[in-house]
Each structure stands twice: as C-alpha cells, then as structure tokens.
C-alpha positions in Angstrom: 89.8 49.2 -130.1 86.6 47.4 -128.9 87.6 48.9 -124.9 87.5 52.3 -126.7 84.5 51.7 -128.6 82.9 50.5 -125.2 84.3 53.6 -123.1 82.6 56.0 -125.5 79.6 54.0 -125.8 79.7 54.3 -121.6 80.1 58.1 -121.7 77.4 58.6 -124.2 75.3 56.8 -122.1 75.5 59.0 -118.9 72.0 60.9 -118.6 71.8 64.6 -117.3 70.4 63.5 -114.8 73.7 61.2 -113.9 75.4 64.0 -114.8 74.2 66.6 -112.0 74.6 63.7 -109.6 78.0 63.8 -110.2 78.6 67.4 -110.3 76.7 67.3 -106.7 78.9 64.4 -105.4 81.8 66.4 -106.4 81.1 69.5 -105.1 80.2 67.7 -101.7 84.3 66.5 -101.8 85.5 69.8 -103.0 83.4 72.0 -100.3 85.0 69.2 -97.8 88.2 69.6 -98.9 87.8 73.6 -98.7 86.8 73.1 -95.4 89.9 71.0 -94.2 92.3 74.0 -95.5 90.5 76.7 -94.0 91.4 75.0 -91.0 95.1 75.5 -91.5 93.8 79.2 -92.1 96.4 82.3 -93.4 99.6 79.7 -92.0 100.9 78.8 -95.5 100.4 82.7 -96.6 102.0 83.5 -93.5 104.7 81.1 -94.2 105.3 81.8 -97.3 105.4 85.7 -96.5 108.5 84.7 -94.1 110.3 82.9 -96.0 110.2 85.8 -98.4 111.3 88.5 -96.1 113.9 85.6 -94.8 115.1 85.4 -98.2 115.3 89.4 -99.0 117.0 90.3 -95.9 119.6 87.4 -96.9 119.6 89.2 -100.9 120.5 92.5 -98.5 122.8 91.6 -96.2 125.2 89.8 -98.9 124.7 93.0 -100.9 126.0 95.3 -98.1 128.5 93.0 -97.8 130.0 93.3 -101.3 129.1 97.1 -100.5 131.9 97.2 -97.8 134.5 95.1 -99.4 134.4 98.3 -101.9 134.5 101.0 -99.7 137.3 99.1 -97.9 138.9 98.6 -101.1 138.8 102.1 -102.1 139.9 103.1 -98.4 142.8 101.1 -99.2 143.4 103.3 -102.4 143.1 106.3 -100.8 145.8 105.2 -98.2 148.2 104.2 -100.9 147.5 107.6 -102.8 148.5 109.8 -99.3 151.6 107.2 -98.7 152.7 108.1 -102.5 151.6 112.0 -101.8 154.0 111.8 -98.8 156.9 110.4 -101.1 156.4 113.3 -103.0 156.0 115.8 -100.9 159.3 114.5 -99.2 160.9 114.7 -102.4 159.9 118.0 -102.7 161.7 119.3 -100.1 164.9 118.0 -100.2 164.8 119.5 -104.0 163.4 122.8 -102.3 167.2 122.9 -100.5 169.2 122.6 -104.1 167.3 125.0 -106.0 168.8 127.7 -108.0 166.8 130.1 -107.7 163.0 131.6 -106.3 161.3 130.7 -109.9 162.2 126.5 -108.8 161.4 126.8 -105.1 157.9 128.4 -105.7 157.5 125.4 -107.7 158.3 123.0 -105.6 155.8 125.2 -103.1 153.0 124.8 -105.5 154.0 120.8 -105.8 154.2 120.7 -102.4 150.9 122.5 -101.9 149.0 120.1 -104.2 149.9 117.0 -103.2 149.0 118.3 -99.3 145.8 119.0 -101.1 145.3 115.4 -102.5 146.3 113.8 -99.0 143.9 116.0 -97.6 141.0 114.8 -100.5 141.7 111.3 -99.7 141.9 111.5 -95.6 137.8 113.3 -96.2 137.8 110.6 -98.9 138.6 107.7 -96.1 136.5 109.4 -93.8 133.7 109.5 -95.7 134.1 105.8 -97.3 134.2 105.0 -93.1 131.2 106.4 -92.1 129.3 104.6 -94.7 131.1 101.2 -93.3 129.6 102.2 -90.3 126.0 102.7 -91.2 125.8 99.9 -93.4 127.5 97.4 -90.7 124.9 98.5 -88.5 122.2 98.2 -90.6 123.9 94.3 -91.4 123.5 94.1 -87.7 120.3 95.3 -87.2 119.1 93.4 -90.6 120.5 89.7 -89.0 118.6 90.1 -85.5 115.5 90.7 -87.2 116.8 87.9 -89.7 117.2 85.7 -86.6 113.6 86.4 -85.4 112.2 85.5 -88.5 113.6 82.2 -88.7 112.0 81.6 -84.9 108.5 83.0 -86.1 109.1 80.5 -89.4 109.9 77.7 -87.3 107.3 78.2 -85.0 104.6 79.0 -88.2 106.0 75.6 -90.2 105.7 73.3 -86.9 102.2 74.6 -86.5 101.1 74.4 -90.0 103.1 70.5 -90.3 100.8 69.4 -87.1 97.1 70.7 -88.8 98.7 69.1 -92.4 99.2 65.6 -90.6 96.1 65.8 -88.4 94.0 66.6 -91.4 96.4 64.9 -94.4 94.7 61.4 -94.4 91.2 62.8 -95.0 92.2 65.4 -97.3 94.1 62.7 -99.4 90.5 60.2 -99.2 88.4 63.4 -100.2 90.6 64.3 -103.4 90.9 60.8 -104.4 87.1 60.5 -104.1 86.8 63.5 -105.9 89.5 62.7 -108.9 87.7 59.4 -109.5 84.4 61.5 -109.4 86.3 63.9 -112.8 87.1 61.1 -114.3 83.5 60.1 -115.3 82.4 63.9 -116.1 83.1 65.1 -119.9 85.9 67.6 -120.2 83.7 70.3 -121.5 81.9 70.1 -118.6 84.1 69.9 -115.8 86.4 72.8 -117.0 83.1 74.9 -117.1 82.6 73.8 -113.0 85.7 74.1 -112.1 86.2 78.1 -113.8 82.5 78.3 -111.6 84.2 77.0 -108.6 87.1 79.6 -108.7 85.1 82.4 -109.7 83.0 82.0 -106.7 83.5 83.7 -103.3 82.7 80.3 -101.0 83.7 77.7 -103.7 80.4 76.7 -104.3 79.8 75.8 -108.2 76.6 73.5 -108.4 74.0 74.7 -105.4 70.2 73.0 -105.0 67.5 75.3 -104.8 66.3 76.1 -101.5 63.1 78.0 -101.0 62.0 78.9 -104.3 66.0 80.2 -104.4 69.5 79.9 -105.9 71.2 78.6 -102.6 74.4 80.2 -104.2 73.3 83.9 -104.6 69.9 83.7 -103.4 67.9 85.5 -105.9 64.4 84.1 -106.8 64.0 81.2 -109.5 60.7 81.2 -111.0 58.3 78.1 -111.0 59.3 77.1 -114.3 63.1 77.0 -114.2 62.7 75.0 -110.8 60.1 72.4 -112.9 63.1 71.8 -115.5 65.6 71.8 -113.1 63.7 69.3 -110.8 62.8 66.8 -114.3 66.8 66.9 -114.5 66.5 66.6 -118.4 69.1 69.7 -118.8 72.0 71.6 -116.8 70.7 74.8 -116.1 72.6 77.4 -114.2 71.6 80.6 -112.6 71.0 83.3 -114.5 72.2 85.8 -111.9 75.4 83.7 -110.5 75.9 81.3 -113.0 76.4 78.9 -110.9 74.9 75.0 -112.2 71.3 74.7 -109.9 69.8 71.3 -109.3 66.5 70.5 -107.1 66.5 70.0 -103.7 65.3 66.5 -103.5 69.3 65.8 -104.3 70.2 67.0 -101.1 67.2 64.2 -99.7 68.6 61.6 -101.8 72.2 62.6 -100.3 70.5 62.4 -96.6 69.4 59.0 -97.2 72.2 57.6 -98.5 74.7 58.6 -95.6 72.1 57.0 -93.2 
C-alpha cells in the first residue's frame, strides 16, 4: 500500500514541463523506429500480397479439382445410362421379331427410337461434361505455373525482407524498449491522445518544436503569444491547425547537448 501511495505521489509530481520532455524523448524513438521500417519499404505489403494470391490460387485449384471429380462422375453416369439404353434397345429388337402384329412393332420402333434419343443426349452430355474437363485442367495447369512463380518471387521477397529485419532487428528492439519505458512514465490520458496524433498524421510526427515562428508539423504561423506559453512549458498546447502537441525549440538545443 505505501509503494502505491508513493507511485501516485511520483506521478502527481511530474511537471508539464517533464511531461513535454517525455513526449519529445518519445517521439525522437518513435520517428527512429519509423525510420528503420521504411527501410524494409513495401516488402512485407508485398509479402503479404503473395502469400494471398499463393493462397487463392491454392482455394482455386482444389476447387477445380472437386469440379472435375463431378464432371467425371457424371461422365461416368452418362456411360452407364447409353450401356443400359443399349440393353434396351437390344431387347427391343429381338421383341420386334415375335410381334403379332404392326400396332407392337411400331412400338417397339418408338421404344427403340427413344432410347437412341437418350444415348444420343448423354454422348452430347459426355461431350460437353469433356470439354469442360479440358478447360478447367488447363486453367489447373496454367493456375500451378504461375502458382510456382509466386512461391519463387515469395521466397526471393521473404529472404530479402529476413536480411533488412536482422540487420536492423537489434536497434529496432533498443529503440522500442527505450520508448516502452519512456510510456510507462506518461499518464494514460495523455499518451492515448499522442498516440491517436501519431496515427492520424501523414509523417508520424505527434509532438513537433516550433521552428521559425512555425508549427514544424503543418507549418502554419503561431503567434507571439502561444510560442511565450509554449516556451514557459506551464501547459500542453497543441496546434490549432494540425493538432499536433507543439513545444519550444530550445528542446531540440537541450536534445543537441545532451547527445554531445
């Protein structure tokens, strides 16, 4: 109880002024950090994007494959329907040579005469059901050398994204660490109102100094005195054009000097 009592006596003490500090620090590791993973550019887009197309042409490719299990099912059908049409029609015609009279034999004819009809359905039937095999195994073959292409480009894409990752993984892992112990000392309220600044800005920039009588996030004038209260560092101000959170330039001095 008394650690607690001490932390929030602690975090009550931090001025403003400590409080911009540490909005600066952290937007120094953040900006560094952004700057590290622009170097791997579009890669893990581009990555991503193959593995995608990898993954749809697989999605395609097993669902032509159920597609021509069908047709060849239903070719199979069709074959059994002519070799039963056949039976018939062979039937048919050793009746045709008992019959009684013309009445039975033109029935037979007309039996006959249908069930040539049906063979005839299901050989256009089987022909049809074939053709489409045809297009969609080509389109299966077609669909696995681009398939296979893709998996070269992701290979190629992965090796060249792992290599920037492990040339730059050690500093980016220093930087974030820096800048986790850096949120850890900022109230919550606060640092979810950077960090919705930080994402709604184009270059990541959520806490800029004022440069030349200017915001040195949007650049619009600041009059005299806003940069007076931002430079007595007694309140958080932000830009009333950008919104992002402004602080003096003499920061960027202090910043200077302690690098040195």
């Amino acid at each position: 109880m008394a650690a607690e009592k001490n932390k929030k006596t602690e975090t009550k003490e931090i001025t403003v002024e400590e409080k911009l500090r540490t909005l600066f620090q952290l937007q120094i590791l953040n900006s560094d950090v952004d700057k590290i993973r622009t170097l791997r550019g579009e890669l893990p887009l581009e990555v991503q994007d193959l593995e995608d197309e990898i993954a749809g042409l697989e999605t395609r490719g097993e669902k032509y494959q159920e597609e021509i299990k069908s047709l060849e099912h239903q070719i199979s059908i069709k074959k059994n329907e002519i070799a039963q049409a056949e039976a018939l029609i062979t039937k048919y015609k050793d009746q045709q040579n008992n019959v009684r009279n013309n009445r039975e034999f033109d029935s037979l004819s007309k039996e006959i005469e249908y069930q040539t009809l049906e063979i005839e359905l299901c050989e256009k039937r089987i022909r049809e059901f074939t053709g489409q095999i045809k297009d969609k195994s080509a389109v299966i073959e077609e669909s696995q050398k681009v398939f296979e292409e893709r998996n070269k480009d992701l290979e190629a894409k992965k090796s060249e994204l792992d290599e920037i990752v492990e040339d730059t993984k050690k500093e980016e892992n220093e930087l974030l660490n820096k800048a986790t112990g850096l949120e850890s000392k900022i109230e919550e309220r606060l640092l979810t109102a950077y960090q919705k600044i930080r994402k709604n800005a184009r270059n990541g920039l959520a806490v800029v100094s004022v440069e030349r009588d200017a915001c040195g996030g949007c650049f619009n004038k600041i009059p005299p005195q806003r940069q007076l209260d931002i430079k007595s560092r007694k309140k958080i101000i932000v830009c009333e054009y950008c919104g992002r959170i402004l602080v003096d330039d003499d920061i960027l001095e202090e910043k200077a000097v302690a690098e040195k």
